[in-house]
C-alpha positions as CSV (number, residue, x, y, z in Angstrom):
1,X,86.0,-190.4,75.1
2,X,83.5,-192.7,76.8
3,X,82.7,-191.9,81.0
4,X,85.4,-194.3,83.3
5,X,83.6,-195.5,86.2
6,X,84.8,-197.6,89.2
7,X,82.8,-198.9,91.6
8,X,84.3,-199.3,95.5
9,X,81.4,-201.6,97.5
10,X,80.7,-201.0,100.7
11,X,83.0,-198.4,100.9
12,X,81.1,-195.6,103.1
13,X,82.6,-192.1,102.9
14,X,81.3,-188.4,104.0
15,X,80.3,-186.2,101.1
16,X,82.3,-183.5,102.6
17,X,85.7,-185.7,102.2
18,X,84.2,-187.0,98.6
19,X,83.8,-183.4,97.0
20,X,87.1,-182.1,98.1
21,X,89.0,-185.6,96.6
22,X,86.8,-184.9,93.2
23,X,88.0,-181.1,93.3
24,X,91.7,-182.4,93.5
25,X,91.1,-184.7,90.6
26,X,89.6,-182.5,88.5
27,X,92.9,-180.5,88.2
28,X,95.0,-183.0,86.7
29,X,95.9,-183.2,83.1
30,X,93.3,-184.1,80.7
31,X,90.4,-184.3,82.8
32,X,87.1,-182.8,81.8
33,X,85.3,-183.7,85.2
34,X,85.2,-186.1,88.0
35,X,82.8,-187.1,90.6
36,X,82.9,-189.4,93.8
37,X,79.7,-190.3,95.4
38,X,77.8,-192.7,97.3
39,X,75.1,-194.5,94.8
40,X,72.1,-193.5,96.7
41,X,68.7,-192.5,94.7
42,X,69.6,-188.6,95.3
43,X,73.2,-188.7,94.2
44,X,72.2,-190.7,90.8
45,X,70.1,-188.3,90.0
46,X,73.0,-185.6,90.5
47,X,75.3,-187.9,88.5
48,X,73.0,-187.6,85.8
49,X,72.2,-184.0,85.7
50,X,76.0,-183.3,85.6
51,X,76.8,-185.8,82.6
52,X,78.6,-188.3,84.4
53,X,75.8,-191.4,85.0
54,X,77.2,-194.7,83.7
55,X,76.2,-198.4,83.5
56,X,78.4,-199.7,86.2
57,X,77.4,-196.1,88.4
58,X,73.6,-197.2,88.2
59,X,74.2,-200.6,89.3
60,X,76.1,-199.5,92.7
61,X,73.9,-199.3,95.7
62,X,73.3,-197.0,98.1
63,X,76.6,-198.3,100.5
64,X,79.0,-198.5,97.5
65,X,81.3,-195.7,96.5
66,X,81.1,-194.0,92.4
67,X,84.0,-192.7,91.1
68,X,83.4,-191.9,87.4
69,X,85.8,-189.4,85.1
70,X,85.1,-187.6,82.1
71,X,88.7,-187.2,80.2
72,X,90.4,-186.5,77.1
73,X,91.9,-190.1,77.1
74,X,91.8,-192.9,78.4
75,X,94.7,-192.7,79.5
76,X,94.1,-189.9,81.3
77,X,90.9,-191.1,82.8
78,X,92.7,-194.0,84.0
79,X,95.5,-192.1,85.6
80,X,92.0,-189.7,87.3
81,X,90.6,-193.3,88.3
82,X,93.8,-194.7,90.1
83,X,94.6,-191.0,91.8
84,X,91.0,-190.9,93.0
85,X,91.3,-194.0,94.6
86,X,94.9,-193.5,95.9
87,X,93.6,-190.1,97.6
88,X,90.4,-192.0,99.2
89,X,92.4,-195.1,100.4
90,X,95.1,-192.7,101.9
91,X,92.6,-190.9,103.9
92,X,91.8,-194.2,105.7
93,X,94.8,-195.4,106.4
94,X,95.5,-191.6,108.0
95,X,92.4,-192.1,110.2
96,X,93.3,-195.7,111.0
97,X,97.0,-194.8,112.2
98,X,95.8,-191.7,114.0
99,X,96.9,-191.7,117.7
100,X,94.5,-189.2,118.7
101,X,92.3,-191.0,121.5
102,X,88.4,-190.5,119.5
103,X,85.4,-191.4,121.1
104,X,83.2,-194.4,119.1
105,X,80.1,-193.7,120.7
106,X,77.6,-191.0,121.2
107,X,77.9,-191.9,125.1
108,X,81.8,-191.5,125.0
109,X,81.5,-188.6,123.5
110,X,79.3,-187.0,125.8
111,X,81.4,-188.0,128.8
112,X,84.0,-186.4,127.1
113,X,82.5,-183.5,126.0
114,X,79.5,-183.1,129.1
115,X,78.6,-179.8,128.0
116,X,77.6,-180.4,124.4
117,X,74.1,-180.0,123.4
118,X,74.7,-180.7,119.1
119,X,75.1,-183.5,117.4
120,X,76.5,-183.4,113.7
121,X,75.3,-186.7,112.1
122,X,76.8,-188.0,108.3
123,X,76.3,-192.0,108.6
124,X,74.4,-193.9,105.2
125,X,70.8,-192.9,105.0
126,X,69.8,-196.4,106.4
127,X,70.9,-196.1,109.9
128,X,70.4,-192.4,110.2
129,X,67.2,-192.5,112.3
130,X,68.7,-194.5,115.1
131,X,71.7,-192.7,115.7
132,X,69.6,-189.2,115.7
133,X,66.6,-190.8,118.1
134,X,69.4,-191.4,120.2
135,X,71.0,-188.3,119.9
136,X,67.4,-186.5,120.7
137,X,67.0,-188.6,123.7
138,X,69.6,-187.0,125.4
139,X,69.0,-184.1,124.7
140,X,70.9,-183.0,121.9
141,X,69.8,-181.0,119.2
142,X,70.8,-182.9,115.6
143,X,72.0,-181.5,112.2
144,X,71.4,-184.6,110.4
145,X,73.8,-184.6,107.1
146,X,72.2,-187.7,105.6
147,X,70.4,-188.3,103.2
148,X,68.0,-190.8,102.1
149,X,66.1,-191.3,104.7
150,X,62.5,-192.8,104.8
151,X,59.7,-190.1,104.7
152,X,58.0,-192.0,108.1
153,X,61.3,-191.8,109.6
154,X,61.7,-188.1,109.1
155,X,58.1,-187.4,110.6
156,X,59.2,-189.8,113.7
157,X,62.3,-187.4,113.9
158,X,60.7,-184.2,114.1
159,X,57.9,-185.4,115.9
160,X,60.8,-187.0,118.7
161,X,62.2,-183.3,118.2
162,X,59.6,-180.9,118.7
163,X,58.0,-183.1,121.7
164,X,61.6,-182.7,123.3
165,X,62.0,-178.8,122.3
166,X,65.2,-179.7,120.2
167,X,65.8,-178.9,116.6
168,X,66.1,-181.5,114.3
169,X,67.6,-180.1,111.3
170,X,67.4,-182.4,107.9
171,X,67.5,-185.2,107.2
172,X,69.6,-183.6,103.9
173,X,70.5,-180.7,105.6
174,X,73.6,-179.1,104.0
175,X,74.1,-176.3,105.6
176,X,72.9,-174.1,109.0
177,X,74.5,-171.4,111.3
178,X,73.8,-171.7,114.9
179,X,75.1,-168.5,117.3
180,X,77.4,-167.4,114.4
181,X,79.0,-170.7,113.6
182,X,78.6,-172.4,110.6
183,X,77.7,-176.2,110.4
184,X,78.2,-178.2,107.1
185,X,79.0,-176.1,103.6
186,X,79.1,-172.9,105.4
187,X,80.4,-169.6,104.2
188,X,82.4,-167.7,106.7
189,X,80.0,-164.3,107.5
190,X,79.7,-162.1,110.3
191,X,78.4,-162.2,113.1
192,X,74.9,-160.3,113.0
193,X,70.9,-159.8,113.1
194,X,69.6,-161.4,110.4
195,X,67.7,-164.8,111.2
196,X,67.4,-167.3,107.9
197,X,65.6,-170.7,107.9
198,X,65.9,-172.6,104.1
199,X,65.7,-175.5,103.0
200,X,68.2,-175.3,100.3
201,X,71.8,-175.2,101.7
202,X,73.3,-173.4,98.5
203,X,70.3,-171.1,98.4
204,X,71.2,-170.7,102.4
205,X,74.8,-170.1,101.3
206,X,73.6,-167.3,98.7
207,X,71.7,-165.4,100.8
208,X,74.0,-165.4,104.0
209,X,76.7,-164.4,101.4
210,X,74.3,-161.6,100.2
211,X,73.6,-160.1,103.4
212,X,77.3,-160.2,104.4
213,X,78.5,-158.0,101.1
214,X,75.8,-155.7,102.2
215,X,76.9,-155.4,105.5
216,X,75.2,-157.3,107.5
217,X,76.0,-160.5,109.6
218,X,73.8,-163.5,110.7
219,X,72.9,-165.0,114.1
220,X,71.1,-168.0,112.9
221,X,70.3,-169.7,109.8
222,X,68.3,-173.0,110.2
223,X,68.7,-175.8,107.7
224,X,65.5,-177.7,107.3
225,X,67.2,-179.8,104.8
226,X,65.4,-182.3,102.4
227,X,62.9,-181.0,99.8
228,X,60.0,-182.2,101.6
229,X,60.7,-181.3,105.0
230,X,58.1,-178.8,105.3
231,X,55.7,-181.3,104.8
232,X,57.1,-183.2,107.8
233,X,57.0,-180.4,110.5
């Protein structure tokens, strides 16, 4: 049965919110595997390596949304497809009719919460630097989720970072644990005395998970995030 693919443009979602739709998918009848992912460079290559790259996937841009299912029919890939996009669409419309008062800006935000010194960034790759200068410039230290991101704006990052005394953790960055709490895909450990700094978030997940069945717990784990972030300070 050949790949189904649909393409949503300009249809921005978080990672987080896209993995845990493709895991529901993936349990329904007749499908072999599912993804959902944004078409940048990183996540093409990802759709590739697990078997589901497609014609109409590799023409989506970095901004538009990739659903593709691997089924046993097409009838069942269809079905996948049209669950998928229900699930997605019915996210939004849950945010949209939310009556929970939710700050749009950084500034609002920080009047709200005065105290805060973390910002959690997930935006497309292409407006990532701005919102994290701006979050360094007032002092905030950033776990910046996004991914592709410029290699000169990385180095402008850490450089705005490390002049400020702030971490700047990613771009890419996955996961991290800061004074026992977990940011991004993080395990739940204990509390403890071990200090890890990666810059793969699974491998960050294996090891934490490691030390905890041995009886340990962690303080902090920093996420340095993308693969050439040591190159970049």
């Amino acid at each position: 049965m050949p790949l189904k693919t649909v393409i949503m443009e300009s249809f921005y979602q978080d990672s987080v919110i896209l993995m845990a739709i493709a895991a529901k998918v993936r349990l329904l009848p007749g499908v072999r595997q599912a993804g959902a992912f944004m078409g940048t460079p990183a996540n093409q290559g990802i759709l590739e390596q697990i078997g589901l790259s497609t014609e109409a996937g590799r023409r989506a841009g970095p901004n538009d949304l990739i659903i593709t299912i691997d089924a046993e029919s097409k009838a069942d890939a269809e079905a996948a497809l049209a669950k998928a996009r229900e699930l997605i669409l019915e996210r939004r419309r849950a945010v949209e009719a939310s009556t929970e008062v939710k700050p749009r800006t950084l500034d609002s935000a920080l009047r709200s919460l005065p105290d805060a010194n973390l910002a959690c960034i997930s935006v497309p790759g292409a407006y990532a630097k701005f919102e994290a200068m701006r979050a360094l410039r007032r002092g905030l230290n950033v776990f910046l989720f996004s991914d592709n991101v410029a290699l000169a704006d990385e180095i402008e990052l850490k450089q705005e970072a490390l002049k400020r005394g702030l971490l700047c953790m990613g771009p890419d960055c996955g996961t991290a644990y800061l004074n026992g709490t977990g940011l991004g895909f993080a395990n739940r450990v204990p509390d403890g005395r071990v200090g890890c700094v990666a810059a793969s978030g699974t491998g960050l997940q294996a090891v934490v998970s490691r030390v905890a069945m041995l009886g340990e717990g962690i303080s902090h784990a920093i996420g340095v995030g993308a693969k050439r972030s040591s190159s970049a300070g």
